[in-house]
KOLMARTOR-622834 format. One record per residue (C-alpha): x, y, z. Coordinates in pm, 1 decimal. Layout:
KOLMARTOR-622834
- east, north, up
- X, Y, Z
...
END
This chain:
KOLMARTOR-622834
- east, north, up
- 1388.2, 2615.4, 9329.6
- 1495.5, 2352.3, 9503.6
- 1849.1, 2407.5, 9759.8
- 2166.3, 2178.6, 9804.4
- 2072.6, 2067.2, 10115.2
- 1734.7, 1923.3, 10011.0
- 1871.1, 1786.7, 9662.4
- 2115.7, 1629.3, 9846.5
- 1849.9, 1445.8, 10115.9
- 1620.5, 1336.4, 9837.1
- 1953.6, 1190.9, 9688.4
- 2010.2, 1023.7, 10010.2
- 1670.5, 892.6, 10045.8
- 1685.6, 790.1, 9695.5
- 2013.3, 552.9, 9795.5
- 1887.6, 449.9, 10076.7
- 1502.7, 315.0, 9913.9
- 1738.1, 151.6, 9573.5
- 1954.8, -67.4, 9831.4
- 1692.5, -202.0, 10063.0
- 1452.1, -246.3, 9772.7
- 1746.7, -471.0, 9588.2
- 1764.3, -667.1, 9857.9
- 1792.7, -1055.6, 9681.1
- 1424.7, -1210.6, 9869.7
- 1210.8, -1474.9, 9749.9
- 915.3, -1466.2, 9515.5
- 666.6, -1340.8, 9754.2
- 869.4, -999.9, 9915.4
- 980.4, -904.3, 9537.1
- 824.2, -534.0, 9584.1
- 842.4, -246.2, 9880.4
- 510.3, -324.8, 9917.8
- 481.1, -696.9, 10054.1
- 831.6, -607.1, 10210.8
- 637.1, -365.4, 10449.0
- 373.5, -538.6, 10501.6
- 558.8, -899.6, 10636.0
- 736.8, -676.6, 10882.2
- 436.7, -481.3, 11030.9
- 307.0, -849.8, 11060.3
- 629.9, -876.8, 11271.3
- 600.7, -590.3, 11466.8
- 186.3, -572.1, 11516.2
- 142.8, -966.3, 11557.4
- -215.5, -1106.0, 11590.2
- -320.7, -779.3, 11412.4
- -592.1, -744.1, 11159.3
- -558.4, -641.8, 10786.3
- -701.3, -356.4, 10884.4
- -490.6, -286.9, 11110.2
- -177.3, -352.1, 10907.6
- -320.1, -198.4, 10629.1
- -321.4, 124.2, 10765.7
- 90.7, 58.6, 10856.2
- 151.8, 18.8, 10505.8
- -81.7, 265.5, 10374.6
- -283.1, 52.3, 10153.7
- -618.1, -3.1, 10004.1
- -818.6, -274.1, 10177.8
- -825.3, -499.7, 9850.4
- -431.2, -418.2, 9769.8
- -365.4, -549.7, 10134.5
- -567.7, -831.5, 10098.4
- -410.2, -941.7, 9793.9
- -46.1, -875.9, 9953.8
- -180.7, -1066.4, 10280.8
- -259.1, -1364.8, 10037.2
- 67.4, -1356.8, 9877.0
- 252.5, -1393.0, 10211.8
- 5.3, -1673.0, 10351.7
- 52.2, -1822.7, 9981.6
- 441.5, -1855.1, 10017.1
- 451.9, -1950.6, 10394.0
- 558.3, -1581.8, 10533.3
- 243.3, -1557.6, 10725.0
- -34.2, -1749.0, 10888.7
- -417.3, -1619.8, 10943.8
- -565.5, -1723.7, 11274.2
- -915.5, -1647.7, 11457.5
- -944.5, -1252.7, 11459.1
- -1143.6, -1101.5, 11728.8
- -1446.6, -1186.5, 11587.2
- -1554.4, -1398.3, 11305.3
- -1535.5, -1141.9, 11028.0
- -1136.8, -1061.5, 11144.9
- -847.0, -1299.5, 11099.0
- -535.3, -1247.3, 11333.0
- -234.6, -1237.4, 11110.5
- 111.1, -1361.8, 11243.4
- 477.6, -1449.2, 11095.4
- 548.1, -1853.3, 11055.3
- 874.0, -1974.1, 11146.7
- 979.8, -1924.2, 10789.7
- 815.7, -1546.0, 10773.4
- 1003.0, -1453.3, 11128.4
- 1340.6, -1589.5, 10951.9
- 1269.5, -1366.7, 10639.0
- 1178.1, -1021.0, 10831.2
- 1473.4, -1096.6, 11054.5
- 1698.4, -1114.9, 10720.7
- 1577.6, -816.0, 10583.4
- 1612.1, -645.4, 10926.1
- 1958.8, -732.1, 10895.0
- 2012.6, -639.4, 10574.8
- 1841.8, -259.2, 10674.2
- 2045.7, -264.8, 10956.0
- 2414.3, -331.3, 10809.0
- 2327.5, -86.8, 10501.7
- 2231.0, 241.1, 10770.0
- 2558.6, 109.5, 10973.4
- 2759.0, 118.0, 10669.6
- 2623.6, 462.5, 10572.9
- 2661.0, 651.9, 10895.3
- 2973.5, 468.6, 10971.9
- 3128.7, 713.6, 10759.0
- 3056.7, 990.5, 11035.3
- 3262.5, 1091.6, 11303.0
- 3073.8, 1075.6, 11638.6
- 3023.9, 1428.7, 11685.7
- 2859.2, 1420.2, 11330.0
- 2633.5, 1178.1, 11419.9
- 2528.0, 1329.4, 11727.8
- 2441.7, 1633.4, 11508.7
- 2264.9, 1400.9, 11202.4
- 2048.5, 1243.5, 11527.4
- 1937.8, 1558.8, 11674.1
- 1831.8, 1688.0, 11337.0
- 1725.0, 1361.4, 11228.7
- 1491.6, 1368.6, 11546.9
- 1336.6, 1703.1, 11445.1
- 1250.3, 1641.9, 11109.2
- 1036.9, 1329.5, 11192.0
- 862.6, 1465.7, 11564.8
- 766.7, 1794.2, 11332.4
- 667.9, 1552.1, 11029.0
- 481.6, 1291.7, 11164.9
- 94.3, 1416.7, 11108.9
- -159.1, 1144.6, 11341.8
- -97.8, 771.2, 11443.0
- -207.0, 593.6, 11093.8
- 130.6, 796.6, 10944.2
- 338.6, 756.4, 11273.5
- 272.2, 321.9, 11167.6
- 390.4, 419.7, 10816.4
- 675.7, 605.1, 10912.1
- 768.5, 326.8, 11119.3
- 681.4, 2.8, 10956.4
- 1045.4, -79.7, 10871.9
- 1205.3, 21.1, 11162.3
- 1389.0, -179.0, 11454.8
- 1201.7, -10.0, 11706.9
- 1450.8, -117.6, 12001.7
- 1693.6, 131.0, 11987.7
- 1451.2, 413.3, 11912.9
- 1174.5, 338.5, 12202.1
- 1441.8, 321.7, 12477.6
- 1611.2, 629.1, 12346.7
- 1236.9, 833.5, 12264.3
- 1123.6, 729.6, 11920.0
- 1037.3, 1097.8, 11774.3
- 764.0, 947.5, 11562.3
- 598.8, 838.9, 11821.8
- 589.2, 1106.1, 12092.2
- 465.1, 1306.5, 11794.9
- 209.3, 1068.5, 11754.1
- 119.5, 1073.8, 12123.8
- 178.4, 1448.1, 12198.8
- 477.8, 1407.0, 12377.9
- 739.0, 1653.6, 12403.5
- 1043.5, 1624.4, 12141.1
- 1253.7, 1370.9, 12266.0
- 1659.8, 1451.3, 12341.0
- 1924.0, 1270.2, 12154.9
- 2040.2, 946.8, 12290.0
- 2342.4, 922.5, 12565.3
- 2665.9, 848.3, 12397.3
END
């Protein structure tokens, strides 16, 4: 049976997937799904659908059709891949204004929500936070999933857990207050 404490995390996660997937967007980023995928183009420019399909955790054909769908509304544009089976996807000016919106969105919503802690409560939410995902995060296809909406500023300075998991690194410390 399931505890409190793990009730009340699924809860959590629950809140937190509802608000950033009622974010108002246009057309194109109306589900998770091409949400995800418009910011891995952000963060893995000049990658492959291949590539970007294994951030997202997708089929080939679902990511080509959610590729399409962002080239289709302007989000993202395909350029020469590596060779000349491969296209090189990256944000246009309008898809870098978009991701950087929803960034912002992500980012007041988490503020808001562990605003309400007291900083010796957050020190303790970021330690454990930091466990959960270094003992969590299985090879480097998930560590790109676990990550694909992230701002990954904060977290690489400080030791992103996910990925010193990922590349056998020791559990990183909490951050310096």
């Amino acid at each position: 049976m399931t505890q409190r404490t793990e009730n009340l995390l699924g809860v959590l996660a629950l809140l937190v997937t509802d608000e950033m997937n009622a974010q108002p967007t246009v057309d194109a980023l109306a589900g998770p799904t091409a949400r995800a995928m418009l910011n891995a183009v952000g963060q893995y420019p000049d990658s492959s659908i291949e590539v970007l399909r294994e951030a997202v955790d997708l089929s080939h054909p679902a990511a080509v059709r959610a590729v399409a769908g962002l080239v289709e509304a302007g989000l993202v544009e395909k350029k020469s891949g590596a060779d000349k089976r491969a296209v090189a996807l990256a944000l246009t000016t309008a898809g870098k204004r978009e991701a950087r919106r929803l960034q912002m969105a992500r980012d007041r919503m988490l503020q808001r929500i562990v605003g309400r802690l007291e900083d010796s409560e957050r020190e303790v939410l970021e330690s454990l936070l930091i466990k959960i995902l270094w003992n969590e995060t299985r090879d480097p296809a998930h560590a790109m999933q676990l990550c694909r909406l992230c701002d990954d500023g904060p977290c690489l300075k400080a030791g992103c857990p996910v990925e010193c998991r990922e590349q056998g690194l020791p559990m990183p410390a909490r951050s310096s207050p």
